[in-house]
C-alpha positions as CSV (number, residue, x, y, z in Angstrom):
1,X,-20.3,-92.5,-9.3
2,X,-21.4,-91.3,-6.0
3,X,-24.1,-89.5,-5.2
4,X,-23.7,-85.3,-5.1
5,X,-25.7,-82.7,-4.4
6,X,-24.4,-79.7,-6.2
7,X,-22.1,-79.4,-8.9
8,X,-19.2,-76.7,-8.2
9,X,-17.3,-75.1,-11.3
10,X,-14.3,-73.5,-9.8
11,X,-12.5,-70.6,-10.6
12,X,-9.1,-70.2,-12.5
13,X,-8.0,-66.9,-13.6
14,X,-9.7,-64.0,-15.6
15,X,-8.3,-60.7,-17.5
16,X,-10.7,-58.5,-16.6
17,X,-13.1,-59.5,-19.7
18,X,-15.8,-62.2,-20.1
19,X,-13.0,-64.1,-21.9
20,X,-11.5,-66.8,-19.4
21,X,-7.3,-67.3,-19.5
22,X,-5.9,-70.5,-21.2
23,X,-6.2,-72.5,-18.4
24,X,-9.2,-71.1,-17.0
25,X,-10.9,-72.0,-20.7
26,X,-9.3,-75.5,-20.7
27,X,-11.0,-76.6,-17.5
28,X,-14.5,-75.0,-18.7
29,X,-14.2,-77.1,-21.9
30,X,-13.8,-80.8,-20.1
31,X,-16.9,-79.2,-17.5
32,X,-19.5,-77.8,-20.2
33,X,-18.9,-81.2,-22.0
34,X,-20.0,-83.5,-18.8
35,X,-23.1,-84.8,-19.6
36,X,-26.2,-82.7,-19.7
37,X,-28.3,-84.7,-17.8
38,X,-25.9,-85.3,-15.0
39,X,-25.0,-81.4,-15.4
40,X,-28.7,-79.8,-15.1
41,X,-29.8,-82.7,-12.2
42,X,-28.0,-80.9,-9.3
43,X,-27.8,-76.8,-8.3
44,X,-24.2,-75.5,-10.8
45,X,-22.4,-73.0,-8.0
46,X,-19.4,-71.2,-9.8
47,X,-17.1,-69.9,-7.7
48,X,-14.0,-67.2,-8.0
49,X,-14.1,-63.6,-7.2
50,X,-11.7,-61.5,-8.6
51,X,-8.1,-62.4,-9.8
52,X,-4.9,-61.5,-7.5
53,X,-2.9,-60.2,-10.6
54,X,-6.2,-57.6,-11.9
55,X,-7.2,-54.6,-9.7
56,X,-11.0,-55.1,-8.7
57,X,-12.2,-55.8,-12.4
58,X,-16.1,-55.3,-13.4
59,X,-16.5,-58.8,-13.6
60,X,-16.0,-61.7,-11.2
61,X,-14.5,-65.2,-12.5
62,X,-17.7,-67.2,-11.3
63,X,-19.3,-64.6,-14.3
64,X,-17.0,-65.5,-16.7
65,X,-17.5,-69.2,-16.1
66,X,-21.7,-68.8,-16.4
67,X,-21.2,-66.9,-19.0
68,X,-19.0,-69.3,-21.1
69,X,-21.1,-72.0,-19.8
70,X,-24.6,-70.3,-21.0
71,X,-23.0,-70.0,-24.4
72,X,-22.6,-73.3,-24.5
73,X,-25.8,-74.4,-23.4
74,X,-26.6,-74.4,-19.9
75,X,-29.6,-72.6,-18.7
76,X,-28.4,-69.2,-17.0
77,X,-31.2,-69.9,-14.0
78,X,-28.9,-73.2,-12.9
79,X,-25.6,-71.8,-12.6
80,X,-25.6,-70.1,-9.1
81,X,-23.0,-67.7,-8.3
């Protein structure tokens, strides 16, 4: 592997709720299951703002993807928006 200096999560597609669509969720799956080490040695940025087909919902898709990632285990303070 070459060497990185920031892991970047990108965004897919949200409904408007912290709950990511199918695709969206499929691609966080394969992510949060990277290895944790390699995961929490670099800065996490997760990027998408707000989806095309939802009229300027509460809550961005790089939310939804810290969210479902600190759920699963990764510290909220190294996931940067």
């Amino acid at each position: 592997m070459k060497k990185f200096d920031v892991v970047i999560v990108l965004g897919g597609g949200i409904d408007g709720t912290l709950k990511p669509f199918h695709y969206t969720k499929e691609r966080l799956k394969a992510f949060v299951k990277l290895d944790k080490s390699l995961l929490l040695s670099k800065p996490i940025i997760a990027s998408g703002g707000y989806s095309v087909w939802i009229k300027k919902p509460k809550i961005t898709e790089a939310e939804v993807i810290k969210h479902y990632s600190v759920k699963r285990g990764i510290p909220a303070n190294h996931i940067f928006l």
